[in-house]
TORPA-4810 file (N, C-alpha, C, O; in nm, 3 decimals):
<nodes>
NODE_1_9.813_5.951_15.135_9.842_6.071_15.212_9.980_6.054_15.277_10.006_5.972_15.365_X
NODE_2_10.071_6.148_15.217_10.246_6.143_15.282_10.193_6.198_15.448_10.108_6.277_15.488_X
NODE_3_10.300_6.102_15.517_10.346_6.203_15.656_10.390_6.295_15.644_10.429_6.308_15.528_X
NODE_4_10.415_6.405_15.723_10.513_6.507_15.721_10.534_6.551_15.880_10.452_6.605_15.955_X
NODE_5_10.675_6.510_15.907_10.702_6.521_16.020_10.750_6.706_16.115_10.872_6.726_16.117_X
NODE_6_10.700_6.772_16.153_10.703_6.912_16.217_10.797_6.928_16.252_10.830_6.814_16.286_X
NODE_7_10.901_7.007_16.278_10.975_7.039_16.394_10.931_7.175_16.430_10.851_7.254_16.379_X
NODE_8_11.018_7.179_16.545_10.966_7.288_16.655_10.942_7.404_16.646_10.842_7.452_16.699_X
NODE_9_11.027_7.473_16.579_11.011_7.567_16.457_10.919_7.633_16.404_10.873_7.746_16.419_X
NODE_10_10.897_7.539_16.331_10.724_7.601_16.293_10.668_7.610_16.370_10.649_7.731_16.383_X
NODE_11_10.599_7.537_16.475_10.543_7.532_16.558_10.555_7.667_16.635_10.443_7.709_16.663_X
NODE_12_10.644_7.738_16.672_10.684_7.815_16.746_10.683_7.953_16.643_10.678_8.060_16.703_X
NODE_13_10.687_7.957_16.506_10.682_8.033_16.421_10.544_8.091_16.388_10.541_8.197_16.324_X
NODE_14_10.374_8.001_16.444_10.297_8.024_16.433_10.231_8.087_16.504_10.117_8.126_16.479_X
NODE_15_10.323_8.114_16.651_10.260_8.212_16.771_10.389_8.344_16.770_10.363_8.451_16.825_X
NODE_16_10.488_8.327_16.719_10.539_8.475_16.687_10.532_8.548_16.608_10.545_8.531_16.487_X
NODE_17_10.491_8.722_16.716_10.447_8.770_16.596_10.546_8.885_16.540_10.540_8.954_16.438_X
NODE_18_10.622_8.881_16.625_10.760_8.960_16.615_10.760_8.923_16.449_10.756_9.041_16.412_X
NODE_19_10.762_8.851_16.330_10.788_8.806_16.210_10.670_8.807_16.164_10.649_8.687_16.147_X
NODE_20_10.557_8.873_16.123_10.424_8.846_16.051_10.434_8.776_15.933_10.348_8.701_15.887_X
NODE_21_10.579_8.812_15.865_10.532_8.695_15.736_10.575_8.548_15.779_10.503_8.460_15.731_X
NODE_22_10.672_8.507_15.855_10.717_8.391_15.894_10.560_8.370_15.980_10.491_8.285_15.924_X
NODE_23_10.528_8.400_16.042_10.382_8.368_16.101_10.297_8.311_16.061_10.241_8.210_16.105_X
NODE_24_10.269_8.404_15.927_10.178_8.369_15.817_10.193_8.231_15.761_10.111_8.139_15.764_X
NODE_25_10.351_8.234_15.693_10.396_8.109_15.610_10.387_8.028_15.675_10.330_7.934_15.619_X
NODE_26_10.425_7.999_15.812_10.432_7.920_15.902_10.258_7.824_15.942_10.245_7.703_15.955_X
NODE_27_10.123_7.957_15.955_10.016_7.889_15.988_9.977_7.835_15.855_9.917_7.728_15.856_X
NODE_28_10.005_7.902_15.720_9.948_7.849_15.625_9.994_7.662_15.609_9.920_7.571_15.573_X
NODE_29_10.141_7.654_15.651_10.261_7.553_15.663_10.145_7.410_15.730_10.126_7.295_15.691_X
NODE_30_10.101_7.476_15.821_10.079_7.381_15.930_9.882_7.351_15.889_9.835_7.243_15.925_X
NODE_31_9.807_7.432_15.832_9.675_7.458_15.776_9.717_7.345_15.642_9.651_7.243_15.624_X
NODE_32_9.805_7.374_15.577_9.819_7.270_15.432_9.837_7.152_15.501_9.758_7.079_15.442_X
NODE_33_9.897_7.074_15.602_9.937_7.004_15.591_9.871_6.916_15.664_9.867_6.794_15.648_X
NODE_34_9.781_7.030_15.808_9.651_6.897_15.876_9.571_6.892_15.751_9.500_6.794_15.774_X
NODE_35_9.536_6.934_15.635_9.394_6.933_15.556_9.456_6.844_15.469_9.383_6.749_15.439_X
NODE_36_9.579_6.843_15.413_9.658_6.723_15.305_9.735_6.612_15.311_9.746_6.522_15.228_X
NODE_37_9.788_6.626_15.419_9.883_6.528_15.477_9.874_6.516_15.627_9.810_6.588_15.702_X
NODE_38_9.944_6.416_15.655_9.945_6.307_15.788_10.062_6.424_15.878_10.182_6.437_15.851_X
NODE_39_10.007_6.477_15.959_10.114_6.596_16.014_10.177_6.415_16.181_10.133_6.330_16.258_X
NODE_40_10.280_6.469_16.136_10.359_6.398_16.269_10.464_6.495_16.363_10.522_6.588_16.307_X
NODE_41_10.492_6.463_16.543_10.566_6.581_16.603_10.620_6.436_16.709_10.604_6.314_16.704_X
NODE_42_10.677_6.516_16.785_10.724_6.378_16.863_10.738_6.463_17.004_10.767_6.582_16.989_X
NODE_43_10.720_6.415_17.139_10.735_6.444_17.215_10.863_6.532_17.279_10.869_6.592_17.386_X
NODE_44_10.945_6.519_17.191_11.050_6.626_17.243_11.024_6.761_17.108_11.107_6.849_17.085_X
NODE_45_10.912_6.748_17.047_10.884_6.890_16.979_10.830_6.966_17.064_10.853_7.085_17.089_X
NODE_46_10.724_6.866_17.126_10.590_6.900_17.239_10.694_6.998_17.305_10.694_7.114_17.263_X
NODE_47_10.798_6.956_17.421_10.882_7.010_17.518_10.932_7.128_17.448_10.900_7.237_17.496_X
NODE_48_10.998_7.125_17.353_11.058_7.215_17.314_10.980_7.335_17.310_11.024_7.441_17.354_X
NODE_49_10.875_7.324_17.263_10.746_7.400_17.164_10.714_7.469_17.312_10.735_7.590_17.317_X
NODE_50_10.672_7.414_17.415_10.617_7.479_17.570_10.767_7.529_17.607_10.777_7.652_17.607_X
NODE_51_10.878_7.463_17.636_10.993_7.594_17.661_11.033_7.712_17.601_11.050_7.813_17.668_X
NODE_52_11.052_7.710_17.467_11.044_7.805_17.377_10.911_7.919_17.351_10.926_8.030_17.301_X
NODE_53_10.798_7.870_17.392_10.694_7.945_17.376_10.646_8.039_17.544_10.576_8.136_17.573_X
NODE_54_10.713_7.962_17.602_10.683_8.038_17.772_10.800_8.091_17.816_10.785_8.184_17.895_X
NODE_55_10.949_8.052_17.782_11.012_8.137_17.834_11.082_8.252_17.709_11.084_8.374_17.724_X
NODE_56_11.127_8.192_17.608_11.189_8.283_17.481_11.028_8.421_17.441_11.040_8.538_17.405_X
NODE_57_10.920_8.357_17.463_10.815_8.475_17.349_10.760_8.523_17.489_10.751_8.644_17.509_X
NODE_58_10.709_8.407_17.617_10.647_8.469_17.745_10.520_8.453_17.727_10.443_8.527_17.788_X
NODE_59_10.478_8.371_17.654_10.370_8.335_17.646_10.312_8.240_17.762_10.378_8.144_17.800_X
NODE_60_10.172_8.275_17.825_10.100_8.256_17.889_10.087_8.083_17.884_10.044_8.018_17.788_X
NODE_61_10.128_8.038_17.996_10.163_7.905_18.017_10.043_7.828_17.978_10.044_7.739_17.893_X
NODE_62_9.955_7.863_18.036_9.811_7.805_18.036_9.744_7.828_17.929_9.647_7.752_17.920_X
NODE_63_9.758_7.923_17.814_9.751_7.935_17.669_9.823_7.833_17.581_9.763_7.778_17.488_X
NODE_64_9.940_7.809_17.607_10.020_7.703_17.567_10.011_7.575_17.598_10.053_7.500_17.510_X
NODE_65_9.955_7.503_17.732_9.918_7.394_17.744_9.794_7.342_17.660_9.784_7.228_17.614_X
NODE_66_9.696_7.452_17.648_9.591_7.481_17.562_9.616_7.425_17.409_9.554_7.331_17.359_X
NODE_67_9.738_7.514_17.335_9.740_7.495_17.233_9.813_7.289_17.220_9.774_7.201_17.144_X
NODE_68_9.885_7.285_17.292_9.942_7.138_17.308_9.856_7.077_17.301_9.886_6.987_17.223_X
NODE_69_9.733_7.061_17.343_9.651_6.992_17.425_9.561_6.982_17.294_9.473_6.899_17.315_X
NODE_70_9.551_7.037_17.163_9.463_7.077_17.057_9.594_6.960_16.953_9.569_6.933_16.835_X
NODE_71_9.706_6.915_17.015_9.762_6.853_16.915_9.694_6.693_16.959_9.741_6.603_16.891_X
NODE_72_9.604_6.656_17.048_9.590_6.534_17.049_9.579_6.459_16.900_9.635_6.350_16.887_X
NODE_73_9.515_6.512_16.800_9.459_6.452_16.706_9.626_6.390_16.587_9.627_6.293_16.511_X
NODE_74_9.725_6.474_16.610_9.820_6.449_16.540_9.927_6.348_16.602_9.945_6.326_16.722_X
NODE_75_9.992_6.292_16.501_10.059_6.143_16.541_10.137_6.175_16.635_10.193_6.275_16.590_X
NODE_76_10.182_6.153_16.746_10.311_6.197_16.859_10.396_6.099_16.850_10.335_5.999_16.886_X
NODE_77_10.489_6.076_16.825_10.611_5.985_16.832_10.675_5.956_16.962_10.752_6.046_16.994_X
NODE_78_10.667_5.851_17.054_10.741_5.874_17.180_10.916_5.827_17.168_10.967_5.735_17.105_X
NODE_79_10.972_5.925_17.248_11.108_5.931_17.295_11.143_5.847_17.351_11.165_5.871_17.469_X
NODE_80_11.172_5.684_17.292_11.232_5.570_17.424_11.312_5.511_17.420_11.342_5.539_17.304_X
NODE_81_11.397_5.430_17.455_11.521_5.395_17.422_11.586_5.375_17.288_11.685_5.433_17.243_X
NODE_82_11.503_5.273_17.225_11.552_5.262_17.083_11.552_5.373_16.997_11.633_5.361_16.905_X
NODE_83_11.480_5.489_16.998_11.479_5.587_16.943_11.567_5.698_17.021_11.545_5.813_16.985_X
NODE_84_11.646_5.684_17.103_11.745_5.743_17.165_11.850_5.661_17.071_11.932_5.725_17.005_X
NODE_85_11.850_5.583_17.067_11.994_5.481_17.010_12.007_5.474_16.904_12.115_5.439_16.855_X
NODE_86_11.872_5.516_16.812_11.908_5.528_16.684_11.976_5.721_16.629_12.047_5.761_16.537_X
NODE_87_11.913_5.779_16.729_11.945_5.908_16.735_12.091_5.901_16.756_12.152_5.949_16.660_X
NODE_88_12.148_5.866_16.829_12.286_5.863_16.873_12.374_5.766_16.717_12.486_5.808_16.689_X
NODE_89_12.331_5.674_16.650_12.383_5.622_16.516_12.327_5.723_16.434_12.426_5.731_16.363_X
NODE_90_12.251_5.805_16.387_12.259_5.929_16.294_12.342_6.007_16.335_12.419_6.042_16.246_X
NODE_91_12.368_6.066_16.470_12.446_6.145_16.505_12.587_6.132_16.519_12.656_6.231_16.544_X
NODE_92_12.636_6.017_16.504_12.745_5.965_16.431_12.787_5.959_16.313_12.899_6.000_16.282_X
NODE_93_12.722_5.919_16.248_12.728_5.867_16.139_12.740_6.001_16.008_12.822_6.011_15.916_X
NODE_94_12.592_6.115_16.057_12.608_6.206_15.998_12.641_6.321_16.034_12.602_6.426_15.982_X
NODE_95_12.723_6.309_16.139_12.777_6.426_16.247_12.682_6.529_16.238_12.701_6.633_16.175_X
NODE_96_12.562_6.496_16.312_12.451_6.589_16.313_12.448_6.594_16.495_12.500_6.507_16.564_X
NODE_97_12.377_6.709_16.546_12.356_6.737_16.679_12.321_6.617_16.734_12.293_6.542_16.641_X
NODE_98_12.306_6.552_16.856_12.191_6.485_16.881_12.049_6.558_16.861_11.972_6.530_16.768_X
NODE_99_12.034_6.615_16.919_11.848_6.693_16.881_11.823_6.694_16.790_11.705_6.667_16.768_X
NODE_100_11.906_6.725_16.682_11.853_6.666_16.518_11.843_6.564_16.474_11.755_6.543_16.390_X
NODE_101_11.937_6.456_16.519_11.922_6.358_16.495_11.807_6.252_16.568_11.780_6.138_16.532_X
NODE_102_11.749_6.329_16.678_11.675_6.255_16.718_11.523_6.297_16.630_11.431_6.219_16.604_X
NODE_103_11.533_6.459_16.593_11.421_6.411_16.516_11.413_6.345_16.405_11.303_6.295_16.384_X
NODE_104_11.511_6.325_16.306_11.521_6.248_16.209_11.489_6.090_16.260_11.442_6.000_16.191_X
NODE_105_11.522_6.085_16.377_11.480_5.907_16.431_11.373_5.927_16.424_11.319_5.889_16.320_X
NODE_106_11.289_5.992_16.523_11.131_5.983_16.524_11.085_6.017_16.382_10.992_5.935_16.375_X
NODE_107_11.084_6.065_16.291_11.039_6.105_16.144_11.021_5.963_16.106_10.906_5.926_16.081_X
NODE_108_11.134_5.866_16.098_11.202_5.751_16.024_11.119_5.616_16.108_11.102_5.508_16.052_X
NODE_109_11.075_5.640_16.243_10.992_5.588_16.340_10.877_5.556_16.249_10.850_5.441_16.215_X
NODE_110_10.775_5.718_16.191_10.623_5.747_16.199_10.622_5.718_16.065_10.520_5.722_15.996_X
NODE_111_10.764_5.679_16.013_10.726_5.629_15.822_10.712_5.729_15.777_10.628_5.738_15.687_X
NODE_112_10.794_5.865_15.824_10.737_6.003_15.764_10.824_6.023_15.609_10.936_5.973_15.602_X
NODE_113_10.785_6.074_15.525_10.786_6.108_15.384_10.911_6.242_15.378_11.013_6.236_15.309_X
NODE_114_10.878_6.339_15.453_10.950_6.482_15.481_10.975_6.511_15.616_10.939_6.432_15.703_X
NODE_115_11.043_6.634_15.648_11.056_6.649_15.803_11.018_6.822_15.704_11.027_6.842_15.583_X
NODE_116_10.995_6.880_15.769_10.997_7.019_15.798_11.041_7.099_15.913_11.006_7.122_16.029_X
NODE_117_11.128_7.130_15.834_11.249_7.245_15.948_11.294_7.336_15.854_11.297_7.347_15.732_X
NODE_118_11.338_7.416_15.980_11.437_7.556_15.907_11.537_7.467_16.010_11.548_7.534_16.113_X
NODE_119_11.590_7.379_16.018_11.728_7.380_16.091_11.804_7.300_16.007_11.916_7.323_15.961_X
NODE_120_11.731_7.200_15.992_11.850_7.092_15.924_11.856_7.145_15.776_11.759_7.218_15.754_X
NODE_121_11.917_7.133_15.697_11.948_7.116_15.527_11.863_7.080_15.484_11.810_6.972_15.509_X
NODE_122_11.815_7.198_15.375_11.699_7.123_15.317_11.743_7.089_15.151_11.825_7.138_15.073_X
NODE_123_11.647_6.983_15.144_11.690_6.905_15.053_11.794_6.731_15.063_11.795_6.646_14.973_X
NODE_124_11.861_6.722_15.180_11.954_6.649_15.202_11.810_6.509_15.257_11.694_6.529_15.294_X
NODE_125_11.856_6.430_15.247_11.768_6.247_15.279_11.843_6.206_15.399_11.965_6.203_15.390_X
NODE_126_11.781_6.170_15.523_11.864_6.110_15.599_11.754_5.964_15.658_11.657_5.962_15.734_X
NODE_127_11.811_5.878_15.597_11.761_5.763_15.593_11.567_5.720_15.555_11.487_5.656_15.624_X
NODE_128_11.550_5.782_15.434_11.462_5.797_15.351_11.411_5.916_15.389_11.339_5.964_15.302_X
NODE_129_11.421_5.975_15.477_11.351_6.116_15.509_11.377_6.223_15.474_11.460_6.263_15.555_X
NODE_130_11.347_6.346_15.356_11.362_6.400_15.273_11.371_6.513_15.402_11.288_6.512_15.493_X
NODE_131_11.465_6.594_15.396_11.444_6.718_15.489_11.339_6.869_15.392_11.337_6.850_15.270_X
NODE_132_11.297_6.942_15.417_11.225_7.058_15.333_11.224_7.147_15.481_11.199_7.139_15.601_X
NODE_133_11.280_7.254_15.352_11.271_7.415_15.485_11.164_7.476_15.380_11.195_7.516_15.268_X
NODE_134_11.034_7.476_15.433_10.878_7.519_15.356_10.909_7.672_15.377_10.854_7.739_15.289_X
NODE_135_10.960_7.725_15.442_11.022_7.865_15.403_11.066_7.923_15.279_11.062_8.037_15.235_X
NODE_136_11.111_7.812_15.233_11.229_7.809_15.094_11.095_7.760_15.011_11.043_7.826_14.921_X
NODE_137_11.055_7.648_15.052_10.985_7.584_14.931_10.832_7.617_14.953_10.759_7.605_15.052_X
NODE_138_10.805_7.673_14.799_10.671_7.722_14.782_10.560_7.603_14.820_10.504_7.591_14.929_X
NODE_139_10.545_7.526_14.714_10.471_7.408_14.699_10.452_7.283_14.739_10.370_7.205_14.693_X
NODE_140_10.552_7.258_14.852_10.607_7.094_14.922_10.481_7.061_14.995_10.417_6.956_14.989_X
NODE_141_10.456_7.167_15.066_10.305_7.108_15.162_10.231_7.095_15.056_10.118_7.096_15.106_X
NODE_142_10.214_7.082_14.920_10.075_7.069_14.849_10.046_6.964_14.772_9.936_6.955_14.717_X
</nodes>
């Protein structure tokens, strides 16, 4: 069973409904991948996922701690120094944001297989970690 590491994105794509088909693709995204694969997120998805979902959509805080609180079962990656420092050598190296590069650290952390995003390039490897925008790609979660 591959990892497949989340970003925030989706996550945040599965409670807006402003987009019904991104919604859709998005819960089906996240449904394939607890039932087939090893879903991984890392603590600065968590953050992101509760800022973005309470202040950008206005979603009901206490609905959202709710849904967080339903990710116990999936791998969390913590944010700590060395994974700050390796974030900061991707982000050098491949002149990527830091925030991207830090999730590519935590991905590369959990031994993850893929990352799933619509942000970074999909298709591009950044230190064995295959990026996929499941937007684009039909079949990757399967």
């Amino acid at each position: 069973m591959s990892k497949i590491f989340i970003d925030t994105n989706i996550l945040v794509y599965t409670l807006d409904s402003k987009d019904p088909r991104k919604q859709a693709k998005a819960r089906g995204i996240m449904r394939k991948v607890v039932n087939m694969h090893q879903p991984v997120i890392s603590t600065q998805v968590l953050k992101e996922f509760y800022v973005v979902a309470t202040t950008k959509m206005k979603a009901d805080r206490i609905i959202v701690k709710n849904i967080i609180h339903n990710f116990s079962n999936i791998e969390i990656v913590q944010n700590d120094l060395e994974l700050i420092e390796q974030a900061i050598d991707i982000s050098v190296i491949s002149q990527l944001s830091f925030w991207d590069s830090l999730i590519i650290a935590a991905a590369e952390k959990a031994k993850c297989k893929y990352i799933f995003s619509e942000d970074l390039n999909s298709g591009q490897t950044f230190r064995g970690v295959m990026v996929v925008n499941p937007f684009e790609e039909e079949d990757m979660a399967e």
